[in-house]
ZAFI-75264 format. One record per residue (C-alpha): residue in three letters; x, y, z. Coordinates in Angstrom, 2 decimals. Layout:
N
<r><residu>ALA</residu><east>X</east><north>Y</north><up>Z</up></r>
...
REM end
This chain:
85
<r><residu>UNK</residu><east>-30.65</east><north>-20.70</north><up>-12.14</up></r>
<r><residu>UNK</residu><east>-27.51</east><north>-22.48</north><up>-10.58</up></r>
<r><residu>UNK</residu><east>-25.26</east><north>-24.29</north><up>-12.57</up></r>
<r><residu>UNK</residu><east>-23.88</east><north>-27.73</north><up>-11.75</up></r>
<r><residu>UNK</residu><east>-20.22</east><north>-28.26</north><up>-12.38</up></r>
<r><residu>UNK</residu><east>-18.34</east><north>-31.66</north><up>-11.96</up></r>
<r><residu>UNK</residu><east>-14.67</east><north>-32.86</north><up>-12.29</up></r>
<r><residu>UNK</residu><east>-13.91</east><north>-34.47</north><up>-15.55</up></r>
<r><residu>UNK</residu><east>-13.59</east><north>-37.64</north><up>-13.44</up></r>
<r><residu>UNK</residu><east>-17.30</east><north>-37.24</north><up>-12.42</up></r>
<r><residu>UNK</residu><east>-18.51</east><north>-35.86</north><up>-16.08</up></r>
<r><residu>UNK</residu><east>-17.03</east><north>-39.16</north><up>-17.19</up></r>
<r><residu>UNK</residu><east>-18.99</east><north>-41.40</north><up>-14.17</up></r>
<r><residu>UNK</residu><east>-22.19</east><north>-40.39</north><up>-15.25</up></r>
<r><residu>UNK</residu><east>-21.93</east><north>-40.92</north><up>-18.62</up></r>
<r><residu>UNK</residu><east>-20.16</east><north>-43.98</north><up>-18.31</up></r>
<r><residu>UNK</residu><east>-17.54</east><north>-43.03</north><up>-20.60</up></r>
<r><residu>UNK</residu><east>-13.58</east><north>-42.84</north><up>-20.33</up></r>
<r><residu>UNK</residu><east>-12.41</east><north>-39.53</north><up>-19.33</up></r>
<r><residu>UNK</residu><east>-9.70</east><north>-39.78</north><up>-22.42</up></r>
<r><residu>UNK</residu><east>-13.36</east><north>-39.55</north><up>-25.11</up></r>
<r><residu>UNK</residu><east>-14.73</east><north>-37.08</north><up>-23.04</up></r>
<r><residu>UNK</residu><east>-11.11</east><north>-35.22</north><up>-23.67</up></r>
<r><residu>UNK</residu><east>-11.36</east><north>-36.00</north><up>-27.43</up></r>
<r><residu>UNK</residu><east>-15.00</east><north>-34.43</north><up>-27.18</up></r>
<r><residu>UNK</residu><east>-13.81</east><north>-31.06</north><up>-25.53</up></r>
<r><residu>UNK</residu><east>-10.83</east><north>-30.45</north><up>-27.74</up></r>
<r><residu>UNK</residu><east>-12.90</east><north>-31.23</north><up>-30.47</up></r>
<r><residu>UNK</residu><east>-10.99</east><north>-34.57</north><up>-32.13</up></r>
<r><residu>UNK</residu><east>-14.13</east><north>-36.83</north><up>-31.90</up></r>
<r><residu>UNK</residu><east>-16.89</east><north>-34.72</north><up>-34.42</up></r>
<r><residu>UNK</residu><east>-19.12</east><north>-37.32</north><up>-33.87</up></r>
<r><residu>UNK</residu><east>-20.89</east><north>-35.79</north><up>-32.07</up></r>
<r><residu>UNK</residu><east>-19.99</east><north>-32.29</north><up>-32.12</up></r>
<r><residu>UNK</residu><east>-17.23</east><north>-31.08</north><up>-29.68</up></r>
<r><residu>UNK</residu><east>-18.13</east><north>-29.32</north><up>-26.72</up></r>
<r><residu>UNK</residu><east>-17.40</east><north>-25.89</north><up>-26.53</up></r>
<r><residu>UNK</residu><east>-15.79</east><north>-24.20</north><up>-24.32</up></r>
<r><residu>UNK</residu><east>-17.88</east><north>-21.67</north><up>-21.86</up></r>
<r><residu>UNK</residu><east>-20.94</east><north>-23.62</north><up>-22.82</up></r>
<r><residu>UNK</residu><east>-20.21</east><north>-26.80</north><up>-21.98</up></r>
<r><residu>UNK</residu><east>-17.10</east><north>-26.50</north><up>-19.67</up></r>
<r><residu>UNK</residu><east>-15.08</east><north>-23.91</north><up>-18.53</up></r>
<r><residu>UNK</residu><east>-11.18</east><north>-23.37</north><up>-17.09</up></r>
<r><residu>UNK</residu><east>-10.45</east><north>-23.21</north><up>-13.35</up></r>
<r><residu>UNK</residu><east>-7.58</east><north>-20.41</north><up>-13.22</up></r>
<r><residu>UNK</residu><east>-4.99</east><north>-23.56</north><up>-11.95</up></r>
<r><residu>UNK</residu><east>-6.24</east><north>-25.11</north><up>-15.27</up></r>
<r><residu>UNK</residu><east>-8.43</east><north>-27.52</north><up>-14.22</up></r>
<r><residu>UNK</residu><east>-11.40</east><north>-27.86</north><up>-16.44</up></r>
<r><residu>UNK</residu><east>-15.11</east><north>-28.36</north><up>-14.83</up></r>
<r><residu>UNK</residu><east>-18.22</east><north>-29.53</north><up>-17.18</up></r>
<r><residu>UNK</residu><east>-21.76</east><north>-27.88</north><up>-16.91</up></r>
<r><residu>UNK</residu><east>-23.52</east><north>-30.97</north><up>-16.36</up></r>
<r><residu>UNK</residu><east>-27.60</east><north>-29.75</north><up>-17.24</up></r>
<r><residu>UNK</residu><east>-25.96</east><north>-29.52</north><up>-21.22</up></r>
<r><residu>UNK</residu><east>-23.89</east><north>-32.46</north><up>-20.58</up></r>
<r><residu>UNK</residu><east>-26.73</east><north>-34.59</north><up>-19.95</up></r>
<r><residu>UNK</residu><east>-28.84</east><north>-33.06</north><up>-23.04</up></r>
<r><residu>UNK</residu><east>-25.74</east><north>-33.08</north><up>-25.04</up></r>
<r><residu>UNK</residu><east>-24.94</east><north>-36.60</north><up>-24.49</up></r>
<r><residu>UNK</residu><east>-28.71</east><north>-37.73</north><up>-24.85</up></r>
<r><residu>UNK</residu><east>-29.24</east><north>-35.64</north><up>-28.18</up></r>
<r><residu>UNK</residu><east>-26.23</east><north>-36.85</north><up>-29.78</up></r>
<r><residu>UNK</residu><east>-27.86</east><north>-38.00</north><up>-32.91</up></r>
<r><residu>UNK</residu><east>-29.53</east><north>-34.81</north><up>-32.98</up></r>
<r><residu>UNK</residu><east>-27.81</east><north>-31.36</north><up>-32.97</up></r>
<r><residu>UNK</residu><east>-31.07</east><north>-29.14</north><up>-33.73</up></r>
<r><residu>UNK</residu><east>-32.24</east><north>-30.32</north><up>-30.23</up></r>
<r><residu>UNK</residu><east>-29.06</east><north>-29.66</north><up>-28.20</up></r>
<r><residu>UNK</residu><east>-28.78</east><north>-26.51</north><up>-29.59</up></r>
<r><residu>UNK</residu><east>-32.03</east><north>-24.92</north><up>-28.44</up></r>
<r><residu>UNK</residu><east>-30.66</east><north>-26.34</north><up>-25.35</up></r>
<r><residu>UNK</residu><east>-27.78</east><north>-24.10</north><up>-25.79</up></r>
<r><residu>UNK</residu><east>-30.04</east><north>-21.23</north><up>-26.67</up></r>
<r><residu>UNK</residu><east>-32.18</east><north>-21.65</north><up>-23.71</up></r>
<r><residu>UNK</residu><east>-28.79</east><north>-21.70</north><up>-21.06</up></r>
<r><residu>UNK</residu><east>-27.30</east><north>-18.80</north><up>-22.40</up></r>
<r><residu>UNK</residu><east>-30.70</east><north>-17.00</north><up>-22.04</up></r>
<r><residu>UNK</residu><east>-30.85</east><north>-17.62</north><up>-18.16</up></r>
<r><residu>UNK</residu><east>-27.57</east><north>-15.96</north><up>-17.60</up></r>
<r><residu>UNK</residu><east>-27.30</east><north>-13.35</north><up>-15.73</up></r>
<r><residu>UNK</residu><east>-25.63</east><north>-11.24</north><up>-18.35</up></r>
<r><residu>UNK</residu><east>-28.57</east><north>-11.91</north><up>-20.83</up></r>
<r><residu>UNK</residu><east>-30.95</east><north>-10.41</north><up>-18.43</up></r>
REM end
């Protein structure tokens, strides 16, 4: 399965958000909803730039009201990785 990655410029684009919540979401100053986490949701470029996974992004954002939901979402991703094989 190949993973989608975007810019936080693009994350915020499709969501239709500004990219200063969708900061607020990954370090985790917004709970509600939940913060992102990190390796899950987004990951670190080694310059530091940070890229979102943008399959959970888009079930994150449309089961914010419900956490059970998103995380079988969760479950199911880190199944399909190659190191779960």
């Amino acid at each position: 399965m190949t993973q989608k990655f975007a810019t936080s410029a693009e994350t915020a684009q499709i969501f239709s958000i500004s990219r200063s919540t969708l900061k607020k979401w990954r370090l985790g100053l917004n709970q509600t909803p939940a913060c992102l986490q990190e390796g899950i949701h987004w990951i670190r470029l080694d310059g530091g730039d940070v890229r979102f996974n943008v399959s959970l992004m888009e079930d994150f954002y449309s089961n914010k009201s419900n956490p059970g939901a998103h995380e079988k979402a969760i479950e199911n991703y880190l199944r399909s990785l190659p190191s779960s094989q």
